[in-house]
NULUM-804400 format. One record per residue (C-alpha): x, y, z; residue in one letter. Coordinates in Angstrom, 3 decimals, padded with zeros to 6 digits, m for minus. Example, Ala and Ser with C-alpha at 12.3 -4.5 7.8 and 13.67 -1.06 7.14 Angstrom:
# NULUM-804400
{{012.300; m004.500; 007.800}; "A"}
{{013.670; m001.060; 007.140}; "S"}
//
This chain:
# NULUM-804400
{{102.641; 163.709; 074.149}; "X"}
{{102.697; 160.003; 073.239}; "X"}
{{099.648; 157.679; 074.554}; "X"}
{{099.861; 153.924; 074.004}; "X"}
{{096.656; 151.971; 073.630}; "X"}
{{096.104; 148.850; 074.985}; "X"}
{{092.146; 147.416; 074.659}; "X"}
{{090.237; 143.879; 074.803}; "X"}
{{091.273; 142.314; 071.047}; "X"}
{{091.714; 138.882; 069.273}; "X"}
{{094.587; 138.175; 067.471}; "X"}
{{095.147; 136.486; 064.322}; "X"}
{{096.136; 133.102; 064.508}; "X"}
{{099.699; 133.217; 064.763}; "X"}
{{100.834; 136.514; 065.809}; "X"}
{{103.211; 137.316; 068.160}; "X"}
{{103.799; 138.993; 071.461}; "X"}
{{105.487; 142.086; 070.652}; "X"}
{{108.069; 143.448; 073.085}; "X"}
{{108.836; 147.344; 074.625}; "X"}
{{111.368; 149.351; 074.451}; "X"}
{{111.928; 153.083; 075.878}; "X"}
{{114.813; 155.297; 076.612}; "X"}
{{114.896; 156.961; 080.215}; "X"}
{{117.065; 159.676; 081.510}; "X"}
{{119.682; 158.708; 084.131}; "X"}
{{120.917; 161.064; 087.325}; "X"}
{{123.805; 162.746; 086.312}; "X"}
{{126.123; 162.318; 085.042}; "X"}
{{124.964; 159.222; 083.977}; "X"}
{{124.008; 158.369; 080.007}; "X"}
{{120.358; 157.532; 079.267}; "X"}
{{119.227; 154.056; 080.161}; "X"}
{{117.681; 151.988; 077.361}; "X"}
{{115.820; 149.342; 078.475}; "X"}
{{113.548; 146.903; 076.802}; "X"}
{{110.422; 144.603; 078.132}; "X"}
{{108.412; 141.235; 076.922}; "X"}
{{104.794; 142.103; 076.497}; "X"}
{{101.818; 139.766; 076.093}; "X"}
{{100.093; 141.948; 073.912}; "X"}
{{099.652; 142.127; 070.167}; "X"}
{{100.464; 145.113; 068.177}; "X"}
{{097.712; 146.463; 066.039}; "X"}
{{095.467; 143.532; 066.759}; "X"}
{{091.943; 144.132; 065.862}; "X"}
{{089.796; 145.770; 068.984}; "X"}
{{086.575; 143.143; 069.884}; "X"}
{{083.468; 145.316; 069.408}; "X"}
{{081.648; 146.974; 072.250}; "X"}
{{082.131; 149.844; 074.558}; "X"}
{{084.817; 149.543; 077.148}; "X"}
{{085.717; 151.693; 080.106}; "X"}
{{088.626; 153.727; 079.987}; "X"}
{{092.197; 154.047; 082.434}; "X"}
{{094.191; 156.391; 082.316}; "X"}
{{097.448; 155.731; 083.910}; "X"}
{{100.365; 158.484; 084.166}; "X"}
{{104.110; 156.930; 084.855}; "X"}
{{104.944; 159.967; 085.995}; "X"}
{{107.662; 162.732; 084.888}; "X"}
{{110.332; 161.287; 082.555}; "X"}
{{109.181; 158.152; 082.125}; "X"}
{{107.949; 156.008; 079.676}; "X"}
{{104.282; 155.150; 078.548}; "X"}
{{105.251; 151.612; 078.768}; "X"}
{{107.223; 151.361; 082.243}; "X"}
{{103.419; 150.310; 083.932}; "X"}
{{102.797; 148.075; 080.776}; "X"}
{{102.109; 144.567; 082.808}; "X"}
{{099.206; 146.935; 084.185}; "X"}
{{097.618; 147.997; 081.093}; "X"}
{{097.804; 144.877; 079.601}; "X"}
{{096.373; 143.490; 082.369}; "X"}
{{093.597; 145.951; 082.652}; "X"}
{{092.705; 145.160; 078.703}; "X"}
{{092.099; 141.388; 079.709}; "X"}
{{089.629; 142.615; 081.844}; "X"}
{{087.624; 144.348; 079.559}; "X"}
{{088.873; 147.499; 079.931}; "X"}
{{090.735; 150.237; 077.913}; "X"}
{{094.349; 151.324; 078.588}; "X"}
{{096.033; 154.366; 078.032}; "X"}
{{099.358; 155.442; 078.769}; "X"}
{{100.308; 158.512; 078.951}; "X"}
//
C-alpha cells in the first residue's frame, strides 16, 4: 500500500514546489492514463515540531494517493497531518 505524507513544515530558503505524477487505469480498452499535477508542497521538507492531528483520506479503488492532493496540502497548512492512502 503506498501512503503519502503531507504535515505543517518550513522549507529551506529556496526550495521548490515539487509536482505529482500517477498512472491510472482507463475503461477498456483504453491504455492507462498518466497524468501529472503542480503541488505547493515541498518534498522532504523538515516537519515543525509539535503534535498534529491526523486525516486520513482514501481516493478510492484504483486511484492515486495524490488525485485529492490540493486537499492534503491544504489540510497541512492548517496544522494538520495528511495521509493518503
Amino acid at each position: 500500500m503506498v501512503v503519502d505524507l503531507w504535515y505543517p513544515a518550513t522549507p529551506v530558503a529556496g526550495a521548490h514546489a515539487t509536482s505529482y505524477s500517477a498512472t491510472l487505469p482507463a475503461e477498456a480498452p483504453g491504455p492507462p492514463v498518466h497524468f501529472s499535477i503542480p503541488a505547493l508542497a515541498v518534498r522532504d521538507a523538515k516537519a515543525i515540531a509539535g503534535h498534529y492531528p491526523l486525516v486520513v483520506v482514501s481516493h478510492g479503488r484504483s486511484n492515486a494517493t495524490i488525485a485529492l492532493s490540493w486537499r492534503t496540502e491544504h489540510l497541512a497548512t492548517k496544522g494538520y497531518g495528511g495521509a493518503g492512502v
